[in-house]
N, C-alpha and C positions, 0 to 999 in steps of 0.2 A: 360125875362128869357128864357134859350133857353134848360133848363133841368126842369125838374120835382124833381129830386132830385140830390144831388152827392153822392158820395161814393170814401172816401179817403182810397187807399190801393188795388194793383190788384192782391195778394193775393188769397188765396181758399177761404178765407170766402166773400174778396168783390165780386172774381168774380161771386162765388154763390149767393148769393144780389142781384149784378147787373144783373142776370140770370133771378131771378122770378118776380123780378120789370116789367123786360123789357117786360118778357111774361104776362104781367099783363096791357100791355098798359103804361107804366109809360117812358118817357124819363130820362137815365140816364146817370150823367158825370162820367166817370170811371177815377178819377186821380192815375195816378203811377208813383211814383219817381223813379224808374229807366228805361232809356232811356231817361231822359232829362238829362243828364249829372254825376246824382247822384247816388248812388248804398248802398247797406248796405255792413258792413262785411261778409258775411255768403252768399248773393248770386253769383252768377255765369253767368250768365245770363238775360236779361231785357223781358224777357217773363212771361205772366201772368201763376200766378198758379203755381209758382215752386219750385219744391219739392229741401229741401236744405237738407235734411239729410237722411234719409231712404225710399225707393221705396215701402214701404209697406204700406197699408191701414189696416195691420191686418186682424184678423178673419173674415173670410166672413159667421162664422154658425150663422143663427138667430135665431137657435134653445135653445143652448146653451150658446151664448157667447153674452156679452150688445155692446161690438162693432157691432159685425156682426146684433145684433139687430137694432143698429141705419143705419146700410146700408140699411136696409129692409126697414125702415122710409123715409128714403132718399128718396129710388127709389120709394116709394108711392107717394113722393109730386114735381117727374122731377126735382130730383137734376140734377145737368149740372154737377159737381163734380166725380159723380155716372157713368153720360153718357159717358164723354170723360175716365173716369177709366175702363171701359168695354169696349172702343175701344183700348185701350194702353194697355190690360192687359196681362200682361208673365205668365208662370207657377213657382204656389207658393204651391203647396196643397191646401189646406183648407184655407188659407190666401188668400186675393186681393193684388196684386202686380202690380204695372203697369211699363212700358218703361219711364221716367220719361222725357226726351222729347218729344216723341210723346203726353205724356198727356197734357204738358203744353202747346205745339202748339195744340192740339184739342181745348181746352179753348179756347186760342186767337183766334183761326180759329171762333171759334163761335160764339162768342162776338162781335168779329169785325165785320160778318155778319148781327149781328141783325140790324132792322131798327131803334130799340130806345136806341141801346148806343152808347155814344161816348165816345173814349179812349182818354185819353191828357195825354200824358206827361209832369209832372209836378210835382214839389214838393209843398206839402203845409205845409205852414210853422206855421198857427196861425187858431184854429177852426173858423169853421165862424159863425158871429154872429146870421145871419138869415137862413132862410129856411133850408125844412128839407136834414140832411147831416147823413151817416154813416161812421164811423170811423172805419177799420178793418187795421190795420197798423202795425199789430202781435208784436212780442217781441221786436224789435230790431227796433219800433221807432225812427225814426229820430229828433237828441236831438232839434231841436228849435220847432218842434208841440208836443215831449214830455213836453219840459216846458210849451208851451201854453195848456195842460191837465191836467199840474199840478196845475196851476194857477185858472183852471176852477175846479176841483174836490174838491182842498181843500187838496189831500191827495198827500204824496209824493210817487213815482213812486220806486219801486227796480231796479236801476239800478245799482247795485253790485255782485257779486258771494250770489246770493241766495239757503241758501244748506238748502234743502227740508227733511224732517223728513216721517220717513215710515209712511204708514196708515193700521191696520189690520182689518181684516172684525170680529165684535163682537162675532161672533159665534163660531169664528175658536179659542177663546184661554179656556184656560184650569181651571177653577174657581174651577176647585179642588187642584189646585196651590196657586192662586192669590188669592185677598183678595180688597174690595172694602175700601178704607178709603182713608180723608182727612189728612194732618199732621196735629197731636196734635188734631183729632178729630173735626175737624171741618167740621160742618154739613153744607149742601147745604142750602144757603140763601132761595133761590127759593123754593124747593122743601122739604125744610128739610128731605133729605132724608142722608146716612151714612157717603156719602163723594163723591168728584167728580173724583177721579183715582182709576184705577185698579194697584193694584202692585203686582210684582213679584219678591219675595224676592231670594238673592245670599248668600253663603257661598261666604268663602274669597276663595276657591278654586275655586268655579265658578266665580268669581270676575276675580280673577289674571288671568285666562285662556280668559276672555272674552276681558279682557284688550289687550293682548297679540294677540288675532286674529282683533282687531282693527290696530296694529300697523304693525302686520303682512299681512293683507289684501290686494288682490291690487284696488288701487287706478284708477279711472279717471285722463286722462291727458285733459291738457287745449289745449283748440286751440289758434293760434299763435295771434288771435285778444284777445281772452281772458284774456291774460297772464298779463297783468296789470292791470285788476280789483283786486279790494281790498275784504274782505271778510268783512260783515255786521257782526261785532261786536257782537250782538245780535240770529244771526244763526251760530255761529262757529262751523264746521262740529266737528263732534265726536272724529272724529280718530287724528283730531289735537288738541282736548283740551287732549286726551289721551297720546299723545308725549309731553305732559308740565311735566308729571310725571305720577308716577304709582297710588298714590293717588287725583289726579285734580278730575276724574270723582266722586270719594266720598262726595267731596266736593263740587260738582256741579249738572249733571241731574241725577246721579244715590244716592243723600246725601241718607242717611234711619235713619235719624235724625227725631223722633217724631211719627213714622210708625209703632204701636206694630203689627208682627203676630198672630193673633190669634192663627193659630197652635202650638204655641211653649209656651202658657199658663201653668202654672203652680201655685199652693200655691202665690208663691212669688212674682208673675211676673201675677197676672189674665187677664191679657187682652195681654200678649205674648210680647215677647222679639222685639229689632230693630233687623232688619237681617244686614249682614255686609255691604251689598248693595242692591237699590232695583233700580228695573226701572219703570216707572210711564207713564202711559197710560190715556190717557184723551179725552174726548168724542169729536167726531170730527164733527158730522151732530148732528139736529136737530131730527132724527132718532131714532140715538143710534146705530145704527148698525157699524157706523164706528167709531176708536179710534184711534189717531196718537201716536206715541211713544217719549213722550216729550223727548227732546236736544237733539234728536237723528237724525239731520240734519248731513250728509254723501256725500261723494262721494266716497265713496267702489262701484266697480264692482257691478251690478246686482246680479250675482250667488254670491260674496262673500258677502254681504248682507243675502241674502237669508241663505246662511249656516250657519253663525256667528249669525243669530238673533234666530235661529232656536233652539238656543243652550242656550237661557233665557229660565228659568223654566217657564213653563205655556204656552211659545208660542211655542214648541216642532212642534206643528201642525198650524201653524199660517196661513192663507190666507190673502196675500198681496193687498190692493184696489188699491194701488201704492206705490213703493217703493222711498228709499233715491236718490236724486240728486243732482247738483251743475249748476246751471246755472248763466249767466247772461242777465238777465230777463227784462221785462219792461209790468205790467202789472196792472191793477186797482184793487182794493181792489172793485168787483165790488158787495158785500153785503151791505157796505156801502154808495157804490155813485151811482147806479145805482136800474131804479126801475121794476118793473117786466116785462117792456116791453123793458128793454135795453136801456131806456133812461139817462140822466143823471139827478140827481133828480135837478139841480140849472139850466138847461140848454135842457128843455125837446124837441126841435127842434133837437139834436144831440143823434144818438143812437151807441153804440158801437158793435160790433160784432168780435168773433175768437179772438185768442191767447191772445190779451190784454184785453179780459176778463174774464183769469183764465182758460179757458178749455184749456186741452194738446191733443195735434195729431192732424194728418193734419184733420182727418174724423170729431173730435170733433172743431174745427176752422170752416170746411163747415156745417157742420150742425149750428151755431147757426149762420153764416153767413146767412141761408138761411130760418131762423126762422125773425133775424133781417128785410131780404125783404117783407116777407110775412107782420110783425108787422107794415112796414112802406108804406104797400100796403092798408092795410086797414085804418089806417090813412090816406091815402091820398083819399080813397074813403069816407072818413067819416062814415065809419062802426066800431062797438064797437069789438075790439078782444079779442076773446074768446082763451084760449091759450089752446097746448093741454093735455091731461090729465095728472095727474102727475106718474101715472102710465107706463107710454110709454118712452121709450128712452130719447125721446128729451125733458117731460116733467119734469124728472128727471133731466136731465142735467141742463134744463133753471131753474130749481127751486133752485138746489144746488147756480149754479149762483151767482143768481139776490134776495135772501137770506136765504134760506135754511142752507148754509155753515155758521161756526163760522167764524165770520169779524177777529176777535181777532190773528186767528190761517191761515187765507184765504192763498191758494196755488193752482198753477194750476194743475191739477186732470186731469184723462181721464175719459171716462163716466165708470162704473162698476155698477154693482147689488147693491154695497152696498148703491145706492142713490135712491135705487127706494122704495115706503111703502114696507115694509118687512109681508113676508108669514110666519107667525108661526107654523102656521095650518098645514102646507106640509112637509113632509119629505125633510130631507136635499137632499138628494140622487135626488131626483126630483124637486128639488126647482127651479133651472135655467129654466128649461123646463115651471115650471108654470109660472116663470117672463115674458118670450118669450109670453107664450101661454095668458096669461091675456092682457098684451100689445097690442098685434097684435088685439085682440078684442076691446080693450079701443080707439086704432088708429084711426080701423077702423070706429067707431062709431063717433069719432068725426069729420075725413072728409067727412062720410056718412050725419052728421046735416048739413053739410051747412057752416061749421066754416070759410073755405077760400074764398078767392075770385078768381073766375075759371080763369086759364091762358089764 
């Protein structure tokens, strides 16, 4: 064998992979299907690391902000991601922007120098069955190694218009509003406790107006390769079960069939009337801090999102973890088939990393890219890995992952606060600063023990 490892996909997360591998001593095959003949939709170029859609890397504050936290993470552990993003970088304000050629030739420049990778151009088309390999081949998988992933996982791939349902931060809604119950009372199996949604009840006036900024809303347009996917039955965005009629959503994610208000309790009525419509919120992490907004998969604008949801009683004040999408997607259900070191649980020689395993953005792709090299570094050195705290950016993120997040409900996420243990204890006002400030100490303690293996 003339590699130590491969690494399918030269992407940000393989190339970061194949970055700490390589400085780790490890010989590595970088295979990338484009430049051997084959390309996906969405790229533009056969250069590794390239950026298809936005020049931004986001927030650069790691004081404040959980992106700009995990950049700080990064550039602790010589991300290459990180390196060539600070030699490409334009002015953005407070955001990291880079020239997005020059970043993507930084990468290949680098790569291609190292003495332990080798780039091939190649497409691979079926996992391999031996030795260890990492799979970073983002969204937009190439359909004969998709089906070869399907066939290994067990679980079927979204490759259709997957429309993402908002996530809001627990904190931010209003339970002087809302009301915690199950329909018809039904108590939490697990927990017996009063029910597993939050609802927010609607007059018919709020009903009809809410209906109407749905239909009224603007929309995302598709891109010209998209335009033939089909919509997943199962996630039909909102604003089109909404265009079926004025009453579809009653009858569907918003029914308020079997939901009493309590506020609206009376003599007659002791446990409170159905409101005319309600909308149902439901626990999204293992946390509780995070709740997605059931049926309420979209492709509304960002800002029209934001306004029209603003406008449900109780979320007046809502903080978005991630908002509605429409994508189409190709990525692992990776709470269920993947185990906390990004393996795969029928197939542990194969580890996945980036976009096809549920994290969103290029920064969230490199970093667990470059988590996956580390995990498969000390694998190969025969050392037990200690992963890092879950406190820290990235230990948030790999935990949501790899199973922290509801399998049921699994969607690709950017990393945000609301995945890290939650500070009750601290004032809201201060709260992000403590996240930052805990983190940065949790980090630092864990590459201060000893946990990596020195590049």
């Amino acid at each position: 064998m003339t590699h130590d490892i491969q690494i399918i996909g030269g992407g940000l997360a393989g190339s970061e992979a194949a970055w700490q591998l390589a400085q780790r001593g490890y010989r590595v095959r970088l295979s990338e299907m484009r430049g051997s003949g084959d390309t996906t939709p969405a790229h533009h170029t056969d250069g590794l690391a390239e950026l298809v859609c936005s020049n931004s890397f986001r927030s650069d504050d790691d004081e404040k902000n959980a992106v700009g936290l995990l950049h700080h993470e990064m550039r602790r552990l010589d991300s290459l991601i990180m390196q060539a993003g600070e030699k490409a970088r334009v002015p953005a304000g407070s955001a990291m922007a880079v020239d997005r050629d020059a970043f993507s030739a930084e990468v290949e420049r680098t790569l291609a120098a190292h003495p332990n990778v080798t780039i091939v151009r190649e497409r691979v088309d079926q996992l391999p069955s031996e030795g260890p390999t990492i799979v970073a081949t983002g969204p937009l998988t190439a359909q004969s190694l998709a089906q070869s992933i399907v066939a290994a996982t067990g679980q079927d791939r979204l490759a259709f218009f997957d429309a993402i349902a908002p996530i809001v931060h627990r904190e931010s809604i209003d339970m002087d509003i809302c009301w915690i119950q199950s329909r018809w009372n039904k108590r939490n199996s697990a927990s017996n406790e009063e029910g597993d949604y939050i609802n927010c009840p609607m007059t018919k006036d709020e009903y009809l107006a809410f209906h109407q900024g749905l239909i009224d809303g603007e929309k995302t347009e598709f891109r010209e390769w998209e335009k033939d996917t089909p919509y997943f039955e199962g996630c039909m965005p909102i604003e089109v079960m909404a265009s079926r009629g004025v009453e579809t959503l009653r009858y569907g994610p918003m029914k308020p069939v079997g939901l009493d208000d309590p506020r609206t309790a009376c003599p007659e009525f002791p446990q409170g009337r159905w409101p005319y419509a309600v909308v149902q919120l439901r626990q999204d992490n293992k946390l509780g801090t995070l709740w997605n907004i059931v049926g309420f998969q979209t492709k509304l604008k960002y800002g029209a999102q934001v306004e029209l949801f603003r406008t449900i009683p109780g979320l007046q004040n809502a903080e978005f973890a991630r908002l509605g999408g429409l994508h189409r997607n190709t990525f692992l259900n990776s709470p269920l088939v993947l185990d906390r070191q990004l393996r795969l649980r029928n197939a542990a020689h194969i580890r996945f990393a980036g976009q096809v395993t549920g994290c969103e953005g290029y920064v969230e792709s490199a970093a667990v890219g470059l988590m996956a090299g580390l995990m498969a570094a000390s694998e190969l050195a025969g050392r037990e890995w200690h992963g890092p705290p879950r406190t820290s950016a990235f230990g948030a993120l790999l935990s949501h992952i790899t199973g922290d997040a509801e399998a049921e409900t699994y969607q690709p996420m950017n990393v945000n606060f609301g995945l890290f243990p939650p500070l009750h204890e601290v004032k809201k006002k201060q709260r992000k600063e403590a996240y930052t400030s805990r983190a940065k100490a949790d980090f630092g303690t864990w590459i201060d023990e000893g946990a990596l293996i020195p590049a």
